[in-house]
C-alpha positions as CSV (number, residue, x, y, z in Angstrom):
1,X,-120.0,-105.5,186.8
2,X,-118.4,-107.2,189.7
3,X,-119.6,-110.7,190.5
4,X,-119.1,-114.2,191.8
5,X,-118.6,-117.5,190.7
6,X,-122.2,-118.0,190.3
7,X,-122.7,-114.9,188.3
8,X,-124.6,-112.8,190.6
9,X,-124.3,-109.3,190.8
10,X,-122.2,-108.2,193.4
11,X,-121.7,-104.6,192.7
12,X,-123.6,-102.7,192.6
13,X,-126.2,-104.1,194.0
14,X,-128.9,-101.3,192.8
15,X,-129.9,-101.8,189.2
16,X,-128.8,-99.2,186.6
17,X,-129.0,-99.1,182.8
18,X,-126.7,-101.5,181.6
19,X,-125.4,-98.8,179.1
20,X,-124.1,-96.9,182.2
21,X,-122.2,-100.1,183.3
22,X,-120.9,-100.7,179.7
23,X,-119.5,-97.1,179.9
24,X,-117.7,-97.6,182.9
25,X,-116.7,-100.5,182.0
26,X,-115.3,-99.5,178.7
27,X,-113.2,-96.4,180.7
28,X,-109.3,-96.7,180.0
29,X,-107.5,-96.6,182.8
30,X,-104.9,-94.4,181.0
31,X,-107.3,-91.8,180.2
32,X,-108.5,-91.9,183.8
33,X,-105.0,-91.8,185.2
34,X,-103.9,-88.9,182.9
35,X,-106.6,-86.5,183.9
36,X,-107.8,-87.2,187.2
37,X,-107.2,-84.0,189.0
38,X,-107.6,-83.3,192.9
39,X,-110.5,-81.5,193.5
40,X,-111.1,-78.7,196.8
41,X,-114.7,-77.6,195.0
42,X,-117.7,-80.5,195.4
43,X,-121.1,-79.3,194.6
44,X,-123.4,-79.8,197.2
45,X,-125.2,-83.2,195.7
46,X,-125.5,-86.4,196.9
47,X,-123.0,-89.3,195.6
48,X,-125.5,-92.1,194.4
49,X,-125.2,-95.6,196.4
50,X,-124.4,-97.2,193.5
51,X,-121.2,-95.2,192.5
52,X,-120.1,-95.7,196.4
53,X,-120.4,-99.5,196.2
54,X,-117.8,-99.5,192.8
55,X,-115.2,-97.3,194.6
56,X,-116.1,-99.8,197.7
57,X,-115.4,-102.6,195.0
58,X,-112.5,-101.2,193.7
59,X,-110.8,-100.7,197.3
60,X,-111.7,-104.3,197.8
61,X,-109.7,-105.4,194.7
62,X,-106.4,-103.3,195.8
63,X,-103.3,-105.6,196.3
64,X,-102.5,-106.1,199.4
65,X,-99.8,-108.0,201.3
66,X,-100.3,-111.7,200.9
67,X,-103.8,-111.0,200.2
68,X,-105.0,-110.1,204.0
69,X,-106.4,-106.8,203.5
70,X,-104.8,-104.9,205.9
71,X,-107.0,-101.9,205.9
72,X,-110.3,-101.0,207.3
73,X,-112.5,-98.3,205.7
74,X,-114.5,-95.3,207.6
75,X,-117.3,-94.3,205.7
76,X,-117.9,-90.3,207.5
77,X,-121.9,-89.4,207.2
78,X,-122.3,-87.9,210.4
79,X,-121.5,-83.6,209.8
80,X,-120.6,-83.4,213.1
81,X,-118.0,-86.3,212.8
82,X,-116.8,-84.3,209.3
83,X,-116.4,-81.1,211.1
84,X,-114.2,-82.5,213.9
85,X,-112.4,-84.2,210.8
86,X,-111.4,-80.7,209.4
87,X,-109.8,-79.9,212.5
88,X,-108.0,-83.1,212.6
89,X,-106.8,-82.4,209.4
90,X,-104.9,-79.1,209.8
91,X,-108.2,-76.7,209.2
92,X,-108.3,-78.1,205.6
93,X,-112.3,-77.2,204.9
94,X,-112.5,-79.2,201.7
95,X,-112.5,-82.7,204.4
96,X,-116.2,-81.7,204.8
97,X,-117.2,-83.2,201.2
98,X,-120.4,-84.7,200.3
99,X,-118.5,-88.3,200.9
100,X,-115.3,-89.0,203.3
101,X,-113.5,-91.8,203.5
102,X,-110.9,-92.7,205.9
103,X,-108.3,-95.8,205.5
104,X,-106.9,-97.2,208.3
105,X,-104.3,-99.4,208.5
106,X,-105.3,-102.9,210.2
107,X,-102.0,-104.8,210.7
108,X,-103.6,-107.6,212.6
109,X,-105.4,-108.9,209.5
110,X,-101.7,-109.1,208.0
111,X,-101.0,-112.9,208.9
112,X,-97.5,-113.3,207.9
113,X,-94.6,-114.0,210.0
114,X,-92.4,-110.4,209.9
115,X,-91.7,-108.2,213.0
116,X,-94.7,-105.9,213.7
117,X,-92.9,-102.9,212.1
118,X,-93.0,-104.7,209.0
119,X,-96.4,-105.8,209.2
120,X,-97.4,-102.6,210.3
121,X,-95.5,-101.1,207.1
122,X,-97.3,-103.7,205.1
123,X,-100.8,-102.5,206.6
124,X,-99.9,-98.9,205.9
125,X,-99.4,-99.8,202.1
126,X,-102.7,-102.1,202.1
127,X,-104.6,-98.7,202.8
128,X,-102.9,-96.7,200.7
129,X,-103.1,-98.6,197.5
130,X,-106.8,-98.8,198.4
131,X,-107.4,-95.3,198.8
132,X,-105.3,-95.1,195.5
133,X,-107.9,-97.5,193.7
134,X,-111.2,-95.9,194.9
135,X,-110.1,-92.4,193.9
136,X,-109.0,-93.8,190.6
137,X,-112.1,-95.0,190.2
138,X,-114.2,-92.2,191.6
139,X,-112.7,-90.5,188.7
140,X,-114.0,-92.6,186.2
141,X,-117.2,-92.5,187.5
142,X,-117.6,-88.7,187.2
143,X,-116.8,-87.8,190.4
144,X,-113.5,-86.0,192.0
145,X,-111.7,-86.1,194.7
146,X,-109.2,-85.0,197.4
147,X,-106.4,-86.8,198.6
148,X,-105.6,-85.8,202.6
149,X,-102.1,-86.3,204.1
150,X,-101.6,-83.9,206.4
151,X,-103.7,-85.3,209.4
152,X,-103.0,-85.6,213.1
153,X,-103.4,-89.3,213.6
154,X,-104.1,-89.7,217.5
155,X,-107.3,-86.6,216.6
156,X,-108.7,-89.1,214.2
157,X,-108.4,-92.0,216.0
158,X,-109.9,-90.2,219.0
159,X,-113.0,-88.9,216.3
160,X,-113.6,-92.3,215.1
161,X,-113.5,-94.0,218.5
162,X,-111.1,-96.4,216.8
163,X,-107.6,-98.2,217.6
164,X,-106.5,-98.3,214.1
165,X,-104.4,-95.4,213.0
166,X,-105.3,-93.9,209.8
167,X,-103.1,-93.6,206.6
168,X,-105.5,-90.8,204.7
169,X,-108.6,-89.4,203.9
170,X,-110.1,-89.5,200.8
171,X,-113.1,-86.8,200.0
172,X,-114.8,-87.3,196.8
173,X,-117.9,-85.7,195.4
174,X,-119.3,-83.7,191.9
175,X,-117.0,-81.2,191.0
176,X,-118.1,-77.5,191.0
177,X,-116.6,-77.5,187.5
178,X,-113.8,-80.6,186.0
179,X,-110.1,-79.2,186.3
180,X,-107.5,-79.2,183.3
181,X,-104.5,-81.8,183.9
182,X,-101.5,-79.7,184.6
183,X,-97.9,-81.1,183.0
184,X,-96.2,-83.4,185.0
185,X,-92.3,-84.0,185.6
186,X,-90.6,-85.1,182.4
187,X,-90.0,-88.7,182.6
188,X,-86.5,-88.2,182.4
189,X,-85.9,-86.5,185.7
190,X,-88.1,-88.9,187.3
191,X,-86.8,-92.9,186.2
192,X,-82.7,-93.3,187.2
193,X,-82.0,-96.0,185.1
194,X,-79.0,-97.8,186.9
């Protein structure tokens, strides 16, 4: 699905049945867009590597700021790491999710010549627009997810062992059962046409 200049496979690397590819492949984006739902309720059941390394792919292809990638992706396996997790995001017990992904803003990777709030602003929208992608595309491979906001930044970073402050976590998994798209705002009362 994803690969180089030369053709290879890049993603995923494990062979599946092309027909799966085609399918996913094939998925409109509106249709994903429309009813991709957050999710509090994973069944307890493995995420295959293969799905992983196409919301890995899809985070990679995320715009960023001049194109450095500002954001750095934790990949949570460890339960114990999980469990501190919950706690560092307000007692929320859904962070403890078959897969956890945290995005972390890397502002030193931005090389472009603004003041460091700016850059770190940049960074911060690198890893949200990433974390947007991989759940977008968690969703169209049959998986759902939770986006996490409410987190205490300095707990994380402490978790993690890590400098970089993070922007969100994202916990994705199989849903206990799909959820209904609710109605959204009418687009009226959202676009102020000036």
């Amino acid at each position: 699905m994803f690969t180089d200049k030369n053709t290879q496979l890049l993603y995923p690397k494990e062979e599946i049945k092309s027909h799966d590819i085609e399918d996913i492949v094939q998925t409109n984006i509106f249709n994903i867009m429309l009813n991709r739902r957050s999710q509090r309720k994973f069944e307890n059941k493995d995420v295959e590597e293969w799905k992983l390394e196409m919301i890995f792919a899809a985070a990679d292809t995320a715009p960023t700021a001049g194109g450095f990638q500002g954001f750095e992706i934790y990949h949570i396996k460890s339960e114990q790491i999980k469990k501190k997790l919950v706690e560092a995001a307000n007692n929320q017990p859904y962070v403890n999710a078959p897969v956890v992904l945290v995005f972390c803003m890397n502002p030193q990777r931005v090389k472009l010549n603004f003041p460091p709030e700016i850059i770190r602003k940049f960074s911060q929208q690198d890893a949200t627009l990433a974390a947007a992608y991989s759940q977008l595309a968690a969703h169209a491979l049959g998986l759902s997810s939770i986006w996490i906001g409410m987190i205490d930044e300095n707990k994380i970073m402490e978790v993690l062992g890590t400098d970089l402050s993070p922007s969100s976590i994202l916990c994705l998994g199989y849903p206990v059962k799909m959820l209904v798209p609710k109605a959204k705002r009418i687009l009226k009362d959202l676009i102020h046409e000036i």
